[in-house]
N, C-alpha and C positions, 0 to 999 in steps of 0.2 A: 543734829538730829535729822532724822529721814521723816520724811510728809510726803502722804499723798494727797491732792487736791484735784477738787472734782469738779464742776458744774453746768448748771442746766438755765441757759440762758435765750430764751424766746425772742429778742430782737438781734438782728443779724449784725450789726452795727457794734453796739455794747457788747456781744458777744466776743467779735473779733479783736476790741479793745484787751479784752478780757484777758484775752488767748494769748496778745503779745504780752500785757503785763507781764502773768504769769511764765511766759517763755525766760524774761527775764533773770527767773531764778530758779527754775530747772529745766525738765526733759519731757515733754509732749513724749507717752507713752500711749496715748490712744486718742481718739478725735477730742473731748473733754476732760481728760483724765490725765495727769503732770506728777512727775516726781521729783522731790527737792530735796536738798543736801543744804541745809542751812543752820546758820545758829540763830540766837534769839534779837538780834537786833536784824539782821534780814527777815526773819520771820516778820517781825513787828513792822517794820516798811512794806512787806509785801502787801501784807494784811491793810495798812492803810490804805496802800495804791487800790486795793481791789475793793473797799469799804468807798472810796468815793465815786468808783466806775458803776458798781451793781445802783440796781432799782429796788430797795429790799422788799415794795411792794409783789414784785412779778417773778425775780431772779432767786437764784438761789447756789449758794460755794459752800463746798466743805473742804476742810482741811483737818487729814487725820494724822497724827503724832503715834508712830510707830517707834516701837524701842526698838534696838540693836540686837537682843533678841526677837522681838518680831521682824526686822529685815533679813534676819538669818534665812527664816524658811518662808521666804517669798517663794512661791510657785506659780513658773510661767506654763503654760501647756503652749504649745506653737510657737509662734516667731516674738523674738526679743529680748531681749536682760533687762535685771534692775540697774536703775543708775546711779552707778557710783562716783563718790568722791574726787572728782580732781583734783589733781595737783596745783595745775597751773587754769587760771580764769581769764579771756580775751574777752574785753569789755570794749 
């Protein structure tokens, strides 16, 4: 399933935390904004990592679950693509 994940994070620290978690399971598409290629047991780890990182008082993530017809008609205007599927994964 495709996901985009977003967030708005006010301490610079937890932030950058944040930012590598999430690198780990897709594609920095814009400064806070990541696109992921995952199934549901990656999803479910992600979502852990990022549930023990955030401040749920201050911070805030979302994570939107796009269907394969809504990844069809992704529209970039400017510089970029959506991220697709790999083949192969270097961990």
């Amino acid at each position: 399933m495709f996901y985009l994940v977003s967030y708005d994070i006010p301490d610079d620290r937890r932030r950058t935390r944040l930012a590598k978690i999430i690198k780990d399971f897709g594609d920095r598409v814009q400064y806070s904004v990541f696109e992921c290629n995952l199934d549901g047991n990656l999803l479910d780890e992600m979502i852990a990592r990022i549930e023990k990182t955030v401040d749920q008082d201050e911070d805030s993530v979302r994570v939107y679950a796009l269907c394969a017809a809504c990844e069809r008609v992704i529209r970039i205007i400017g510089t970029g693509e959506v991220t697709k599927d790999r083949d192969v994964y270097i961990l």
